[in-house]
N, C-alpha and C positions, 0 to 999 in steps of 0.2 A: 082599456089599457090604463085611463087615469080620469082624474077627474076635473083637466085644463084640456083646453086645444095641445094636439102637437103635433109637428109638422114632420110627414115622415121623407125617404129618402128621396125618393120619386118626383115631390112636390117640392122641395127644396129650395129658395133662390142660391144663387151665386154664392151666397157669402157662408149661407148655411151649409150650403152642401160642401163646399172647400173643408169645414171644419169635418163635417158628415166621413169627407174623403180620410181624414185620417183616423177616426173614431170606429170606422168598421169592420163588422168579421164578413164569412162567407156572403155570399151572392145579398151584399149591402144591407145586409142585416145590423141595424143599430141598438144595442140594448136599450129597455126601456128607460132606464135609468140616466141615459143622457138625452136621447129625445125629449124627456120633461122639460129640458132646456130648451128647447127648438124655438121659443117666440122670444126667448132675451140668449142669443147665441155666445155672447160674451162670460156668462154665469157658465156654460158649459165648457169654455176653453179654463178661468177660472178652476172650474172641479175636476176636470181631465190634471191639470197639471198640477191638482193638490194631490189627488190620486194616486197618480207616477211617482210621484217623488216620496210618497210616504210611502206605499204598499210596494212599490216595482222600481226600484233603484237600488243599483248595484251598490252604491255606496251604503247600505245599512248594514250591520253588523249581527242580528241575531237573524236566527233561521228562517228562509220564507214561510216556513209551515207554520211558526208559531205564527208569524204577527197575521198570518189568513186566521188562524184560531183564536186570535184576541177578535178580531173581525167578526168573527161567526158567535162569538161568545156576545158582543159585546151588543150584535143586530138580534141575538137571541134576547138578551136582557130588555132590550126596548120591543120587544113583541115585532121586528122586522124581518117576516118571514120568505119577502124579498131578498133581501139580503142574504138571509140565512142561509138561502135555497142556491144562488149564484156562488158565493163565495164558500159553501160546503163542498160544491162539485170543485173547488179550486185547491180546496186543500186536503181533500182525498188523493187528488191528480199531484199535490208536493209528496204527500207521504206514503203515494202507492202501496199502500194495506188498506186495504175493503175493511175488513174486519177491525181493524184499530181505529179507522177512522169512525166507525158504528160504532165504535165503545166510548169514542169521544162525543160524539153525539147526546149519546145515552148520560154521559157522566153532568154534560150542560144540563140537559131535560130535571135530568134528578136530586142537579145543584152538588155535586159529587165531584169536583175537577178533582179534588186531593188522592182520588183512586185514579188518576190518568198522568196527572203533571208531578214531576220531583218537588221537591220544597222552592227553590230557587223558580222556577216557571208556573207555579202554583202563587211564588208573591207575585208575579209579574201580574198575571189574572186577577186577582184580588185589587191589586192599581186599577186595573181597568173598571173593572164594577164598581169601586168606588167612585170612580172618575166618572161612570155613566150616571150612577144613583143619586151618591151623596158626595158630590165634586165639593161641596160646601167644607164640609169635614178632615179635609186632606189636610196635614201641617207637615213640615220640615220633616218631624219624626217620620211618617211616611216613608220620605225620600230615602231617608237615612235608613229607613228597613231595607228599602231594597238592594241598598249595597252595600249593605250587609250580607245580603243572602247571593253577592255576588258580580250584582249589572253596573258596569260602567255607567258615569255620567251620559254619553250618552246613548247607551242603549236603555237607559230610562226616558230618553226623547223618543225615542222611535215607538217605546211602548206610550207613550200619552199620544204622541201622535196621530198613528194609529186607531186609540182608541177616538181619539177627540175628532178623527175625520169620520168613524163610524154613525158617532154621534149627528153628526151633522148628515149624512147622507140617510140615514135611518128616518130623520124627519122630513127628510125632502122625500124621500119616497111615501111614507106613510101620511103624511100631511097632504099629499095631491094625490092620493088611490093609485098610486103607481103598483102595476101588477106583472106577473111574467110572462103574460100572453102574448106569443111572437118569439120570445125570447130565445137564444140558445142558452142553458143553462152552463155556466162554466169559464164562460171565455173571459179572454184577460190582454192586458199590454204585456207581454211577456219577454220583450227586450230591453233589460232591468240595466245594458248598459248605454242604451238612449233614452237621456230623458224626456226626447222628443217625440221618440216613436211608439204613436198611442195604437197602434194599430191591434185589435180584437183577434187573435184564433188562439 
């Protein structure tokens, strides 16, 4: 499952399993992705509530389907296939098309978004990979494209955001061999108008 200790639900003290209790899906199933937290509990509460508030809160303004596909875009850029593989079954499940979501897929793999996204959500993507790649290189002018092509001030937060918490989870999973094994593929905090309720199905 990774390549640190981590303490699963079963074995849990007190304090872990309190967190544990609100972090999970079916029958105490905990993705692997927070369990890598399990021996500094505090870094998981941390990532839960950076999480929420970026990806799953009702206050954000652009569609949940994009900012799961800057997500998937952005875990595919840093070769995180963790990622890729969880938050693909999440944004198949926003945009309920089999098939469009394959095509998005496809368009990632072959570096192609310009055949899936309008121009407007195609610069949005383009922020992001920069932001992954060559964050160094970003200036003002940047900014100024993308609203141009239409995003409020702050739905060019929500898209750095986003990209900038992928970044960061990309390397906690790929940096400690965090793997899907155990995993359900998909699940989410999906009551976007609690931002306390981290709870998995």
């Amino acid at each position: 499952m990774s390549w640190i200790k981590v303490v699963d639900y079963e074995n849990a003290d007190s304090r872990l399993k309190k967190i544990y209790d609100r972090v999970k899906g079916p029958n105490n199933n905990i993705d692997n992705v927070l369990s890598i937290h399990s021996l500094r509990p505090h870094s998981l509460v941390g990532h839960m509530a950076l999480y929420k508030n970026v990806l799953h809160n009702s206050n954000n303004e652009l569609p949940k389907w994009y900012l799961e596909a800057i997500g998937v875009y952005v875990s595919h850029l840093n070769q995180c296939d963790y990622c890729v593989q969880h938050h693909f079954e999440g944004f198949k499940r926003l945009l309920n098309d089999e098939e469009k979501a394959q095509n998005f897929m496809e368009t990632i793999k072959n570096d192609e978004l310009e055949t899936f996204f309008d121009e407007k959500h195609l610069a949005g993507m383009g922020y992001a990979k920069q932001l992954t790649l060559e964050h160094h290189t970003i200036t003002k002018e940047d900014i100024v494209h993308l609203k141009s092509q239409g995003f409020s001030d702050g739905e060019i937060l929500e898209i750095n955001q986003v990209a900038s918490y992928f970044n960061y989870v990309n390397r906690t999973v790929v940096g400690l061999g965090v793997n899907t094994e155990g995993d359900i593929l998909g699940l989410s905090p999906n009551d976007s108008d609690d931002p306390n309720n981290w709870n998995h199905n």
